[in-house]
C-alpha positions in Angstrom: 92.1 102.3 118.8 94.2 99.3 118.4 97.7 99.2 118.6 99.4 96.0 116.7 103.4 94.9 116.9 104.7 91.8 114.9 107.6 89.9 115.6 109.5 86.5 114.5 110.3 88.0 110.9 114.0 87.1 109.5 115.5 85.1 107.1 115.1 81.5 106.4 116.2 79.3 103.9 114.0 77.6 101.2 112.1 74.7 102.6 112.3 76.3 106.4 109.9 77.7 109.1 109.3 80.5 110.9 106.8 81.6 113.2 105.1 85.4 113.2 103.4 87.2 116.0 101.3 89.9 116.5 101.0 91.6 120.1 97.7 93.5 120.2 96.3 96.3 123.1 94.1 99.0 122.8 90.9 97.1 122.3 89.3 94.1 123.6 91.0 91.9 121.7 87.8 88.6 121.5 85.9 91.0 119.9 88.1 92.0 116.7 88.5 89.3 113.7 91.9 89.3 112.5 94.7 89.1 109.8 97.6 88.9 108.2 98.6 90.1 104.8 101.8 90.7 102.9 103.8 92.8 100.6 106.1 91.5 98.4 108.9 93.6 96.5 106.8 95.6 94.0 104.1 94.2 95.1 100.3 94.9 95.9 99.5 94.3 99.9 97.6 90.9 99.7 95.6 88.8 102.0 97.4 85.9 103.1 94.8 84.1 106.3 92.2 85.3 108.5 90.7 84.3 112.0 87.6 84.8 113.5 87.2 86.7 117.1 86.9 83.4 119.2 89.7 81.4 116.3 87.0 79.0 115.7 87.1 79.7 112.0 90.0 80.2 110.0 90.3 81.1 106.3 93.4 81.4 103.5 94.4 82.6 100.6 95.0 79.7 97.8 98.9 80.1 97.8 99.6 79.2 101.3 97.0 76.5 102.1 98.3 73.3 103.8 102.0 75.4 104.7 100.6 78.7 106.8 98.3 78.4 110.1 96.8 81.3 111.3 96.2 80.9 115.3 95.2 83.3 117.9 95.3 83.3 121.9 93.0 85.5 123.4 94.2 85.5 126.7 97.4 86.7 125.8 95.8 89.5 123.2 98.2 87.4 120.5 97.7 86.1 117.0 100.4 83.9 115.4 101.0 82.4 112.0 103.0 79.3 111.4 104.6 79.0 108.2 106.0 75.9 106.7 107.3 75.1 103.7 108.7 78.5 102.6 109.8 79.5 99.2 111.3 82.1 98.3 108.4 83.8 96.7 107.1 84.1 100.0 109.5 86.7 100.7 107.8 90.0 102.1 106.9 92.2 104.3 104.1 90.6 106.9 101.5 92.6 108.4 99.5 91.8 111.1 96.0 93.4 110.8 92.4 94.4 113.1 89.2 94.2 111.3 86.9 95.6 114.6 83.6 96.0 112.2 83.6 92.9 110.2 83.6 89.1 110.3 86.7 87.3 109.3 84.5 85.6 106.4 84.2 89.0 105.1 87.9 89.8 105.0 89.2 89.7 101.3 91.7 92.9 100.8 93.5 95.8 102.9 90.4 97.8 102.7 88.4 95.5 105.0 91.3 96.3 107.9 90.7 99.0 110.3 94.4 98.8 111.9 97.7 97.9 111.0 101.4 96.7 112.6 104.2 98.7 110.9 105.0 95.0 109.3 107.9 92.3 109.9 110.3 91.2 107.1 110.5 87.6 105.7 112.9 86.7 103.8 113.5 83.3 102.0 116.8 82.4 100.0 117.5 79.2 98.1 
């Protein structure tokens, strides 16, 4: 089992930053790849970034290239993600997530994820 709890969600004007953790236990946390995704307001949950178990490899969806940075610190059983740049179409609901059986390459939708946070709310106005 792993337990997952975001934090750093709020609201942020257009052009702003704001910086999301995600507090894991439960598991040894070096040996899960992991992510975050989103869900925006009638929205499908969709992968946003990933990072591999050691954070040597790092991968994003198109949309959020160049603003969003997906970091992790082992030692502390924490990922992060920096985001830049928001707009206001990056308003959701953030999720961190645990993929325990698969490579961060690998991770392309929800049904790759094995564990979930209950999500932190981001909201950008203009």
């Amino acid at each position: 089992q792993v337990q997952l709890v975001e934090s750093g969600g709020g609201l942020v004007q257009a052009g702003g930053s704001l910086r999301l953790s995600c507090a894991a236990s439960g598991r040894t946390f070096s040996s899960i790849a992991m992510a975050w995704f989103r869900q925006g307001p009638g929205k499908e949950r969709e992968f946003v970034t990933s990072i591999s178990r050691s954070g040597a490899s790092t991968y994003y969806a198109d949309f959020v290239k160049g603003r969003f940075t997906i970091s992790r610190d082992n030692a502390k059983n924490t990922v992060f993600l920096q985001m830049n740049s928001l707009q206001p179409e990056d308003t959701a609901v953030y999720y961190c997530a645990a993929a325990p059986l698969t490579t961060a390459q690998a991770i392309k939708t929800k049904r790759s994820m094995d564990y979930w946070g209950k999500g932190t709310l981001v909201t950008v106005s203009l």
